[in-house]
C-alpha positions as CSV (number, residue, x, y, z in Angstrom):
1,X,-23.1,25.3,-47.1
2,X,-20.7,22.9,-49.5
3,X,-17.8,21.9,-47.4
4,X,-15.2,20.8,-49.9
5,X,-11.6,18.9,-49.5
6,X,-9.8,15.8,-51.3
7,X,-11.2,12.2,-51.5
8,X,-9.8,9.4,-49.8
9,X,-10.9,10.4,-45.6
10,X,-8.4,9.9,-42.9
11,X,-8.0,11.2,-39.6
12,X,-8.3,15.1,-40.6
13,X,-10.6,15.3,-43.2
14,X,-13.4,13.1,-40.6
15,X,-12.4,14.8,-38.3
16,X,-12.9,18.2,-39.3
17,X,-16.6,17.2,-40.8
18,X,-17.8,16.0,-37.4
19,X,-16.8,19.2,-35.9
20,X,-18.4,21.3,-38.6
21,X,-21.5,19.0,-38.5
22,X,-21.6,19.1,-34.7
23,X,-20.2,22.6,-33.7
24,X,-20.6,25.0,-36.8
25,X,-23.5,24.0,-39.8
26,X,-25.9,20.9,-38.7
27,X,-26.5,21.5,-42.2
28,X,-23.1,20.9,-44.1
29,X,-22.7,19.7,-47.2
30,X,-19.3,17.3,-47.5
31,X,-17.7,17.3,-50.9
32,X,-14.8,14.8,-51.5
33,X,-12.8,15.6,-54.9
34,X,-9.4,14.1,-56.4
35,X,-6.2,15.2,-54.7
36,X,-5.0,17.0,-57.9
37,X,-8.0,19.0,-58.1
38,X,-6.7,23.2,-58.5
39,X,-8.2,24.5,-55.3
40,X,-8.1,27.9,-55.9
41,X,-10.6,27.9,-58.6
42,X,-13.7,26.5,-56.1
43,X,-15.3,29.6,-55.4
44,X,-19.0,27.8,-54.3
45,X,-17.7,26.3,-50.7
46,X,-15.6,26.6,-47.8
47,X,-12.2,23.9,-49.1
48,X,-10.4,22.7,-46.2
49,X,-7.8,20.5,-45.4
50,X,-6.0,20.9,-49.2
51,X,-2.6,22.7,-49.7
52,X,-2.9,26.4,-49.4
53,X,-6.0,27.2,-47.9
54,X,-6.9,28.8,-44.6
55,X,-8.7,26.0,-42.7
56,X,-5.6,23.6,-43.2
57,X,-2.3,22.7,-41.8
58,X,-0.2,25.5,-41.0
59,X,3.1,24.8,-38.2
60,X,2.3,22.1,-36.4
61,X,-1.4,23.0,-36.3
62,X,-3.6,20.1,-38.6
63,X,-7.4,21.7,-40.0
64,X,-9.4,20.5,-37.2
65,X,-7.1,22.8,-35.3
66,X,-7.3,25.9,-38.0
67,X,-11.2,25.5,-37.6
68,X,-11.3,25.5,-33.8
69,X,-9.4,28.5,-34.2
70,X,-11.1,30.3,-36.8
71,X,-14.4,29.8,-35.4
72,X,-13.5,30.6,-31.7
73,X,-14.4,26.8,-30.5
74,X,-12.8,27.0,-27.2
75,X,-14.5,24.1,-25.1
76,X,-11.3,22.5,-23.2
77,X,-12.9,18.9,-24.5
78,X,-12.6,20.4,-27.8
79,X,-9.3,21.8,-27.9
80,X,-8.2,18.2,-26.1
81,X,-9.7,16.6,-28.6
82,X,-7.7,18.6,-31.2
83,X,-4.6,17.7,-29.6
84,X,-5.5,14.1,-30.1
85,X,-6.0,14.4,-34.1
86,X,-3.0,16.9,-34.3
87,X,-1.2,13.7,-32.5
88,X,-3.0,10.5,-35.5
89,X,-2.6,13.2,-38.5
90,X,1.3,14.9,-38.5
91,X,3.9,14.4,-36.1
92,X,4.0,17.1,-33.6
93,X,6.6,17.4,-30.8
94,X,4.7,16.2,-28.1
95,X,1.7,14.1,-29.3
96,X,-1.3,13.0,-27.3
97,X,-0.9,9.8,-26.9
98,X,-4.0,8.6,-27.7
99,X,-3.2,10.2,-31.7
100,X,-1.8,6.4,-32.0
101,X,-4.7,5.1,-31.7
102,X,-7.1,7.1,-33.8
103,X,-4.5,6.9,-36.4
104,X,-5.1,3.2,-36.5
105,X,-9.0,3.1,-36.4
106,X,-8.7,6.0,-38.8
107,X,-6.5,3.6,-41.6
108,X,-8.8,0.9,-40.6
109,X,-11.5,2.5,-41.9
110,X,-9.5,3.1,-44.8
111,X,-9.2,-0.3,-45.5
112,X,-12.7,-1.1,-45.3
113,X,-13.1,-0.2,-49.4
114,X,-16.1,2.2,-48.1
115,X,-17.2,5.5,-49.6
116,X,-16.0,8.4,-48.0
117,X,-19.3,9.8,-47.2
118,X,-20.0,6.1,-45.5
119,X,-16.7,6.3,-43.4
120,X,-18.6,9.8,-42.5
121,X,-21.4,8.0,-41.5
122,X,-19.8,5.3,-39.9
123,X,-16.8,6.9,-38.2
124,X,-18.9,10.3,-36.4
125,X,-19.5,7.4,-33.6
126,X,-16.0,7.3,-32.8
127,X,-15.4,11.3,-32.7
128,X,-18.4,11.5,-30.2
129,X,-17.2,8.7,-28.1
130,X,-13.4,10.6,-28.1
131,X,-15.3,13.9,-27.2
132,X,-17.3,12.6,-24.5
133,X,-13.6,11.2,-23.2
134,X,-12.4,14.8,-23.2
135,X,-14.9,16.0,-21.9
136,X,-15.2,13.4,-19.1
137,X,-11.6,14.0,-18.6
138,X,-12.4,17.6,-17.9
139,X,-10.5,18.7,-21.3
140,X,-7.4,18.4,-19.7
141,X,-3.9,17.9,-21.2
């Protein structure tokens, strides 16, 4: 399937792929298109993380969290690690406070001049290293 959302990666929008990759289509397909694309004429893939769209922010809630949701991902680790890129994306309440962090490493990247699909490809080693954390930490808050 053609996953498709706006160019320029951050926290979110590597997030999200590594959990879709790793939890919901091994076989995903990652499209990265210009931020003033119209999103509601893409009618040949799942958009997420864009303005308007169900599998994007909504409250305090980022995508990785609208995805967890919408695909009943319910591993503590996972919903910990959600916290912690709900925490590096927006500015929620009470943020994790390891959000900091990945906000940092997620910019880093940024400045790297990379490809999105090579922060991808780069960056997926530091989502499994945070999700073996959670899940080490037993998923707990």
């Amino acid at each position: 399937m053609k996953w498709i959302t706006r160019e320029k990666i951050k926290v979110d929008r590597v997030a999200c792929p590594w959990l879709i990759r790793n939890f919901i289509d091994q076989e995903a397909e990652f499209i990265f298109l210009p931020q003033e694309t119209d999103w509601s004429r893409i009618d040949d893939g799942i958009v997420f993380d864009v303005p308007n769209c169900e599998l994007g922010h909504h409250g305090e809630d980022v995508s990785f969290n609208s995805i967890l949701k919408k695909y009943k991902l319910s591993d503590p680790a996972l919903l910990l690690l959600g916290e912690i890129v709900r925490a590096a994306d927006s500015h929620p309440q009470n943020p994790h406070p390891a959000g900091e962090g990945l906000r940092w490493i997620a910019h880093g990247f940024g400045a790297l001049g990379l490809s999105d699909h090579e922060i991808l490809k780069r960056e997926f080693i530091v989502y499994d290293a945070l999700y073996a954390e959670c899940k080490r930490r037993g998923g707990a808050l």
